[in-house]
C-alpha positions as CSV (number, residue, x, y, z in Angstrom):
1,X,-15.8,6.4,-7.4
2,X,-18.1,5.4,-4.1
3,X,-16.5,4.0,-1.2
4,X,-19.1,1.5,1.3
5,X,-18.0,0.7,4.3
6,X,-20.1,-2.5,4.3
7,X,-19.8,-4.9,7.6
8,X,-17.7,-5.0,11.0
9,X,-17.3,-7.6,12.4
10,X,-18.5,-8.3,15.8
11,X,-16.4,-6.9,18.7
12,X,-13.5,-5.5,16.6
13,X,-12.8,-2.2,15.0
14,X,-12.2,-4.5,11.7
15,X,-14.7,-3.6,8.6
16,X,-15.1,-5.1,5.6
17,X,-16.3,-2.4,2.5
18,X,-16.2,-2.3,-0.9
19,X,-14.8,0.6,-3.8
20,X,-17.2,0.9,-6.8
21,X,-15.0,2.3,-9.3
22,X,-17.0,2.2,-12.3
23,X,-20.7,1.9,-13.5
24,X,-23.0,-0.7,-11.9
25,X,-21.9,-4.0,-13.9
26,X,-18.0,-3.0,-12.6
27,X,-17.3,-5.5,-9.9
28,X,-16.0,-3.6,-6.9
29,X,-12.9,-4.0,-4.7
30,X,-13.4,-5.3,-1.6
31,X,-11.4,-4.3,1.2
32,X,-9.4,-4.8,3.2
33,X,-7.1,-4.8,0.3
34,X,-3.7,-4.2,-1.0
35,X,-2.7,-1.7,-3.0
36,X,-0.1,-2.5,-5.3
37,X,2.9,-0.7,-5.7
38,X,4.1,0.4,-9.1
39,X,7.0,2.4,-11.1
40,X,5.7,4.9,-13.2
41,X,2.9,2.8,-13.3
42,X,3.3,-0.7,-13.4
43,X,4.9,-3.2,-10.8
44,X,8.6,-3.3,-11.0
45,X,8.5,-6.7,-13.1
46,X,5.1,-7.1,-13.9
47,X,4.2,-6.1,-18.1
48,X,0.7,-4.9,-18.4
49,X,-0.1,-8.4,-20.0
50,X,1.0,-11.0,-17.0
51,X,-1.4,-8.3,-15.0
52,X,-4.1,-9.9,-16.0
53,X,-2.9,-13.5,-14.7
54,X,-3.5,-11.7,-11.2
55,X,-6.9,-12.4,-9.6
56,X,-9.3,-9.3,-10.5
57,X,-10.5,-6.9,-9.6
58,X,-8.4,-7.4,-6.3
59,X,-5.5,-6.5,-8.7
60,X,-6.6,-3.0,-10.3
61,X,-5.7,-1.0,-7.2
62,X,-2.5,0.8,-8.3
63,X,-0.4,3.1,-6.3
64,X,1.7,5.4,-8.2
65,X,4.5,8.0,-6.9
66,X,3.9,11.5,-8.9
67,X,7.3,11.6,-7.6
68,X,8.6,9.1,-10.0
69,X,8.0,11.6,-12.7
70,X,9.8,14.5,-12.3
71,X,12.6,14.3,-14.6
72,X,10.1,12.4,-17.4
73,X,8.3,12.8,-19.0
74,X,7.4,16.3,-18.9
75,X,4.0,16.8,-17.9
76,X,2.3,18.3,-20.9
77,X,3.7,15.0,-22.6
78,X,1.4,13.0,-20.1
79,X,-1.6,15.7,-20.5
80,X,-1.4,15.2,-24.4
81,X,-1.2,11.0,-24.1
82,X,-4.2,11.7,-21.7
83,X,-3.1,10.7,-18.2
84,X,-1.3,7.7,-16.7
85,X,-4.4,5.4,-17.7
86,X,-3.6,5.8,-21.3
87,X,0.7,6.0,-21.1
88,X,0.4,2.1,-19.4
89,X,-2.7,1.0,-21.3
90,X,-4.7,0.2,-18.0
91,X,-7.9,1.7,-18.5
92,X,-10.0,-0.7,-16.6
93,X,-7.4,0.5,-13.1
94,X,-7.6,2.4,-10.4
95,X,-4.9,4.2,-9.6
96,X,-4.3,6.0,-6.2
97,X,-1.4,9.0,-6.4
98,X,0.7,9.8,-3.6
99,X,3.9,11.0,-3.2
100,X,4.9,8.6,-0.1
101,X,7.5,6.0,-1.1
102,X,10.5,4.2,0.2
103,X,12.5,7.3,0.1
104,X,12.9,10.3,2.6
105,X,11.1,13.6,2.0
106,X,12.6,16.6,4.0
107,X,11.1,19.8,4.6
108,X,12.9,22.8,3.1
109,X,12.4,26.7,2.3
110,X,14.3,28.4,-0.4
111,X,13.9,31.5,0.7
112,X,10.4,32.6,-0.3
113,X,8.8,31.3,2.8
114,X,6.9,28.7,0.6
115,X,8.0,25.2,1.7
116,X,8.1,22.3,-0.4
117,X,9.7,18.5,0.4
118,X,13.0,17.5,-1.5
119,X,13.4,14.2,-2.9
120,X,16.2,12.1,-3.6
121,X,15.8,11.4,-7.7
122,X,17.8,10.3,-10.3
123,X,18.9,13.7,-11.2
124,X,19.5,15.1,-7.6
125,X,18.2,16.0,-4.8
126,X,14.7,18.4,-6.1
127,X,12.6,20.5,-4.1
128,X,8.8,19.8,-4.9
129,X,6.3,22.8,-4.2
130,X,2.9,22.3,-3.9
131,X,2.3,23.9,-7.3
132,X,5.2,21.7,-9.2
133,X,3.0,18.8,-7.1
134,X,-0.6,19.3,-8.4
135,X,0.9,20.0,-12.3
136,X,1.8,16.3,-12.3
137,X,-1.1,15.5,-10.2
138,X,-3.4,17.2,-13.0
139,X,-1.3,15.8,-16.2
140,X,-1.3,12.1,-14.7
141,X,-5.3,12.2,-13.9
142,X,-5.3,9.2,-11.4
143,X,-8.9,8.4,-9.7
144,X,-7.4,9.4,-6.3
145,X,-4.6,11.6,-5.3
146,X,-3.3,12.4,-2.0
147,X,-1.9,15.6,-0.8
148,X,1.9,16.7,0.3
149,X,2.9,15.6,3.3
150,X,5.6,16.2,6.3
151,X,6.2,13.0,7.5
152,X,8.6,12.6,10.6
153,X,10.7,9.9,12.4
154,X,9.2,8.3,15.8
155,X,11.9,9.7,18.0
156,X,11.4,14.0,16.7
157,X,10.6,16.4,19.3
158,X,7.5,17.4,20.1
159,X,7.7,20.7,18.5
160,X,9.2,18.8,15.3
161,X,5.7,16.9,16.0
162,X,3.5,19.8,15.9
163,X,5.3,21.8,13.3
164,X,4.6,18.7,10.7
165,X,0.5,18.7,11.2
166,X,0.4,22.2,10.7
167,X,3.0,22.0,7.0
168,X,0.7,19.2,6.5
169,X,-2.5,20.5,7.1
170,X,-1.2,24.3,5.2
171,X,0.0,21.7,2.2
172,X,-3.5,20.0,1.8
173,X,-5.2,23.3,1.5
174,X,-2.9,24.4,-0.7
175,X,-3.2,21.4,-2.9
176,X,-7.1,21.8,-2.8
177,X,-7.0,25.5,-3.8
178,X,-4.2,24.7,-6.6
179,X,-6.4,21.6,-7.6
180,X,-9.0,24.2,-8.7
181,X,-6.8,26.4,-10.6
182,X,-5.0,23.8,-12.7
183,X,-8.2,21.4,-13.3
184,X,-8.1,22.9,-16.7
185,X,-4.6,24.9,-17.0
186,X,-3.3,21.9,-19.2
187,X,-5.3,21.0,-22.0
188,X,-6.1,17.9,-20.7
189,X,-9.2,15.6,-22.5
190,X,-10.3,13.5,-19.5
191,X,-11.1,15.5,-15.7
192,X,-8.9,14.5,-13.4
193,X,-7.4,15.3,-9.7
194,X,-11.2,15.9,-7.8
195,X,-11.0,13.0,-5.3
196,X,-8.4,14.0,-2.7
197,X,-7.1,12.3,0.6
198,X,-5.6,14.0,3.2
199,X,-2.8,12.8,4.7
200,X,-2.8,12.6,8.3
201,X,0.7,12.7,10.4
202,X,1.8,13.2,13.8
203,X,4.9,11.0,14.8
204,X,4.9,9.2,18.0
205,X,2.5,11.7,19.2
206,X,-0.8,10.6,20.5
207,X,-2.4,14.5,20.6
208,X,-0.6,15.3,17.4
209,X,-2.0,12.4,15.4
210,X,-5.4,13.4,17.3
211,X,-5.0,17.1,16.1
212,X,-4.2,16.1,12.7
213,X,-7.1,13.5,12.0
214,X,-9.5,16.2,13.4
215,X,-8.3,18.8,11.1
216,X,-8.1,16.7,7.8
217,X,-11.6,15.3,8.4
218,X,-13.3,18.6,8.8
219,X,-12.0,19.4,4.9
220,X,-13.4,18.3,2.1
221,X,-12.0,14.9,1.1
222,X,-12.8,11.8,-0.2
223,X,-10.7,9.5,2.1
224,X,-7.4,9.5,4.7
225,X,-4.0,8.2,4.1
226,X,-2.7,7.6,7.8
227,X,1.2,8.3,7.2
228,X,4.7,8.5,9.5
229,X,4.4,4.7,10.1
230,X,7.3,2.3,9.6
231,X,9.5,4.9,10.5
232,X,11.0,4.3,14.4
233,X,7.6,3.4,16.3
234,X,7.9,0.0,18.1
235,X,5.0,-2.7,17.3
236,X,3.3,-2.2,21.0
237,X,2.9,1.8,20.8
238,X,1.5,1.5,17.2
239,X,-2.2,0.6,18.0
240,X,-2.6,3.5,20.3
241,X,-1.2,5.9,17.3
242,X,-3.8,4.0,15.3
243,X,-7.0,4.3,17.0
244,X,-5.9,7.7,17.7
245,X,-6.5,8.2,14.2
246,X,-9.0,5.9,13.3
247,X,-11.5,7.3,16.6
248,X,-11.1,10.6,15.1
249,X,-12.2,9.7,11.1
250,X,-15.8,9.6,10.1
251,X,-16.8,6.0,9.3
252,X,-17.9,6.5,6.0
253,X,-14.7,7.6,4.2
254,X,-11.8,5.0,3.1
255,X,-9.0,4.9,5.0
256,X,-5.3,3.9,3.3
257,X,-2.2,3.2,5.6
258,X,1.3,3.4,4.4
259,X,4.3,1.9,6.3
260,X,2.7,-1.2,7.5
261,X,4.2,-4.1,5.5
262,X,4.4,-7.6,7.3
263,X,1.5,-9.8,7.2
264,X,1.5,-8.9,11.2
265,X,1.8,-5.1,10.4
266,X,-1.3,-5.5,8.3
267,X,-3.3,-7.1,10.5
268,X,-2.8,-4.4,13.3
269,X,-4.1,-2.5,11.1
270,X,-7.2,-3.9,9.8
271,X,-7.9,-4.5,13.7
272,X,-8.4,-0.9,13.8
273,X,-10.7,-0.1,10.6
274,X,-8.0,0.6,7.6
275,X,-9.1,-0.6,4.3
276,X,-5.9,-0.2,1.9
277,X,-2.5,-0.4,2.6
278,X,0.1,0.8,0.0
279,X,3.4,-1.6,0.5
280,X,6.8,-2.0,-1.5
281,X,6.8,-5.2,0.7
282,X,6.1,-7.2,-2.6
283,X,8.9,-5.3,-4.2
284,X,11.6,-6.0,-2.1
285,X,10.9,-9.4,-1.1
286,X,11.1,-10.4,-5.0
287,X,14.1,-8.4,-5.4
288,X,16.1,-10.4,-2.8
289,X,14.9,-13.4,-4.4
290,X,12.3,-14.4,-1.7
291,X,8.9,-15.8,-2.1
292,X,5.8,-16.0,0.3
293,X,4.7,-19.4,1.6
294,X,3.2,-18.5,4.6
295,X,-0.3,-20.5,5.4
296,X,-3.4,-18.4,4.6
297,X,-6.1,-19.2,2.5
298,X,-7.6,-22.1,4.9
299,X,-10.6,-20.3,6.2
300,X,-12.9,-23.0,4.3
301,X,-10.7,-25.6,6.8
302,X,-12.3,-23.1,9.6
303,X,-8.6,-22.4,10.2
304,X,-9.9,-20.5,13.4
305,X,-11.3,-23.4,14.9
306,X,-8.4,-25.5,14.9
307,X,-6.2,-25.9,18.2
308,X,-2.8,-23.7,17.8
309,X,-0.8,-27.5,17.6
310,X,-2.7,-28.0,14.3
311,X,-1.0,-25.0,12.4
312,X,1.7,-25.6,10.0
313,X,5.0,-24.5,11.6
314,X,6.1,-22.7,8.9
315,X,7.9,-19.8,7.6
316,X,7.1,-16.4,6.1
317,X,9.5,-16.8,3.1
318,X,11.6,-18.9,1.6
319,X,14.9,-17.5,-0.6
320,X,14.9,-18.9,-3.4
321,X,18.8,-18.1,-4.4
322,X,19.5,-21.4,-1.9
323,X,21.6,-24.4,-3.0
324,X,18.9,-26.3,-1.6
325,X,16.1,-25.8,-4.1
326,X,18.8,-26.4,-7.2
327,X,16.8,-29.8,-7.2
328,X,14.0,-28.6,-6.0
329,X,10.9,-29.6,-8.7
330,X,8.1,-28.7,-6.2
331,X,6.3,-25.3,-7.1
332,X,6.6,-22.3,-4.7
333,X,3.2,-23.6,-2.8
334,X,1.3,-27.1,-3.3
335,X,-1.9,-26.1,-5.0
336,X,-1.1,-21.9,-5.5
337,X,-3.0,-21.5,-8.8
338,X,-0.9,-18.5,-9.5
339,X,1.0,-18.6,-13.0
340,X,4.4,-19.3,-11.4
341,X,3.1,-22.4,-9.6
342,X,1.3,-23.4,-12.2
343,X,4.3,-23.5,-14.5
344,X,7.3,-23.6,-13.2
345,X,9.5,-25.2,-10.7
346,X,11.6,-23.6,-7.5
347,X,14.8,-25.6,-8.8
348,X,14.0,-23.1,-12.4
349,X,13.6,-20.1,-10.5
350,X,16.9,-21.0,-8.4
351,X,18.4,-21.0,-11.8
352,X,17.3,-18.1,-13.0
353,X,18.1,-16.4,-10.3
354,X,21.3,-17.9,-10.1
355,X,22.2,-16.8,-13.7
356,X,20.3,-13.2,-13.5
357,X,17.7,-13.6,-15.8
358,X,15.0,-11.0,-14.9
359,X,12.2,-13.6,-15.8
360,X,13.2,-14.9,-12.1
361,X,12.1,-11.7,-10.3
362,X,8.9,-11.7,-13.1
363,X,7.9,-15.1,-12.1
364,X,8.4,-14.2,-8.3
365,X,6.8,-11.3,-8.4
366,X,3.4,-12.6,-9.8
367,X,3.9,-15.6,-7.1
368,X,4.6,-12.8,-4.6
369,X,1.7,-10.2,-5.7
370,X,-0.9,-13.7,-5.9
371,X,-0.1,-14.7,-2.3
372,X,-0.2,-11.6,-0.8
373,X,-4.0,-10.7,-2.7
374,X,-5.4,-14.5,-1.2
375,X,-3.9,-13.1,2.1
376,X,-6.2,-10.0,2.3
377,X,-9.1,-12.4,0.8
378,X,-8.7,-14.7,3.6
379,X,-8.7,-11.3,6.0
380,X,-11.7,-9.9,3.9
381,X,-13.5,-13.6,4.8
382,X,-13.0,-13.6,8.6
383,X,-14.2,-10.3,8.8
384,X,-17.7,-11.1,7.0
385,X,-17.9,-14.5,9.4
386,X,-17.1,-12.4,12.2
387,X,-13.9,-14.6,13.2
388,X,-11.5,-11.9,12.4
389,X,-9.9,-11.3,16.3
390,X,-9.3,-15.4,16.3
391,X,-7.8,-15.2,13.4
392,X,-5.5,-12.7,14.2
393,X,-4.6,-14.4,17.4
394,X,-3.7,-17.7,16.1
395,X,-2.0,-16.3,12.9
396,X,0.3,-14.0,15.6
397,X,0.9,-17.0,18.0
398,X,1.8,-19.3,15.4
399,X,4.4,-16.4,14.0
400,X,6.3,-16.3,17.3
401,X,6.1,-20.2,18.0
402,X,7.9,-20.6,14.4
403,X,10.5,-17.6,15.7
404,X,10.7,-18.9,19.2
405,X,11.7,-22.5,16.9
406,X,14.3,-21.1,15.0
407,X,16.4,-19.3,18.2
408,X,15.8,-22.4,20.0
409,X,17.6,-24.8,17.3
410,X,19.8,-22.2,15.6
């Protein structure tokens, strides 16, 4: 795995790079780009086989929860398959492990002065120790893993602040001590669990998130995932808590961002030199029966040139469970080349939906997952044309003209 942080663009903390993550014939992944949340592995409704209807290689960055596996299967079971690349069959992925996901990690002791987060599974409420953490991380071998993290709610106190960086930062050497012991504890085929990022925390706390970035980056890591976002901040303190962290990373190591899901959210961040950003976005959108239509893969129209009047006054989604696309025989987007568009109508998927067929939230979810990848392509394109600020601007003004549209006539 090599990591190049390739071009900024002028005036603007934005940077476009590129992930090598295999030998020299392997195209990389460019960034900024998405990282796509999975279930044990794969998306929630995508099979292994309708992956590959998704534009590569932007779609062979996987995230995966180690979390997901703790009641099964039991890690030696993983170890002896040989690692998560082989249980799903994607050999040609790259898969990123971290135990951030939609659900709500507390700090706990049991007594023994060695902390470790609970998490709400199937089975219960578990508490995860570091050493329970970097079994699985060993046993499911992904090509990045990051460490334990204590991430905290915008409105904690200060000392709640301080006391997560420091469980962080005690949890990531733990994790890189324990990554040495177990590298060959389980009799494991292929090496796995080298490449570690650290997470880096600190609330709504400028000198916190400061303190923490400065700490992680003098260890020896591979990258930084920027956590505690999308949890309380509002959208106008969150670019100070970003280029708090961002000012105090070295420039040559990746940087992932969870908790920044709207195409907004994502954009603040790329303004400030992230490169991945791990999202159930996708997820829940299809789940609801949404799908994107928002305008973004114009820049050969020079998009950014255009006067603000010329932009399409149109919405981010559209839900598809409506009575109004029952006769609907228009695909999701006028020219998508995804496989949904391609195939099938918005009046079918209203039906399926309609009826509960899963095949609705398959054919979403590829729509979904294809939209949001030409999204960061049109992002990774600005950048390297150096029109990335004007795009931002016009894409946020013509957001809040479309909202300002719908109080006005609702």
């Amino acid at each position: 795995m090599r990591f190049v942080a390739a071009k900024a663009c002028a005036g603007s903390r934005a940077r476009a790079g590129a992930l090598y993550i295999g030998g020299n014939s392997a195209a990389p992944i460019e960034t900024p780009s998405l990282l796509i949340s999975t279930l044990k592995g794969l998306p929630a409704f995508i099979s292994r086989d309708h992956l590959g209807d998704l534009p590569a290689p932007d779609s062979h960055l996987l995230h995966v929860s180690p979390i997901h596996f703790l009641d099964c299967p039991a890690t030696k079971t993983i170890c002896t398959i040989g690692g998560l690349h082989q249980m799903v069959g994607l050999h040609d992925h790259f898969f990123i492990a971290s135990p951030r996901d939609s659900l709500e990690s507390l700090p706990e002791s049991d007594g023994t002065n060695k902390l470790g987060a609970s998490f709400e599974t199937p089975s219960g409420r578990q508490l995860v120790k570091p050493s329970a953490y970097m079994e699985m991380i060993t046993s499911l071998m992904p090509n990045l893993w990051a460490s334990m993290a204590d991430e905290v709610p915008a409105w904690v106190s200060d000392k709640r602040n301080k006391t997560s960086v420091d469980r962080t930062l005690r949890w990531l050497d733990e994790c890189i001590n324990l990554d040495l012991v177990y590298e060959n504890a389980l009799t494991c085929t292929v090496e796995g669990g080298k490449n570690v990022l650290g997470f880096v925390v600190g609330g709504s706390s400028i000198e916190e998130r400061k303190r923490c970035a400065t700490e992680v980056a003098a260890r020896n890591v591979s990258g930084f995932w920027i956590g505690g976002f999308g949890l309380g901040e509002s959208i106008e303190e969150r670019p100070a808590l970003l280029h708090a962290v961002t000012d105090s990373l070295p420039e040559e190591k990746l940087r992932l961002v969870s908790g920044l899901s709207l195409p907004e959210e994502v954009l603040q961040g790329v303004a400030v030199g992230v490169d991945f950003f791990d999202s159930t976005y996708i997820y829940h959108l299809t789940l609801r029966g949404f799908a994107l239509i928002f305008p973004h893969n114009i820049v050969d129209e020079d998009i950014v040139d255009r006067p603000l009047d010329d932009y399409p006054n149109d919405c981010t989604k559209i839900n598809l469970r409506a009575t109004i696309f029952r006769k609907d025989t228009s695909s999701i987007v006028a020219n998508c080349t995804c496989f949904t568009c391609q195939n099938h109508t918005r009046a079918y998927i209203n039906h399926l939906l309609n009826v509960h067929e899963m095949l609705a939230h398959i054919l979403l979810e590829i729509h979904n997952t294809h939209h949001y990848l030409g999204f960061f392509r049109t992002i990774r394109e600005t950048i390297k044309n150096g029109k990335f600020d004007l795009f931002h601007k016009k894409f946020i003004q013509s957001r809040r003209i479309h909202l300002a549209s719908v109080v006005q006539y609702s």
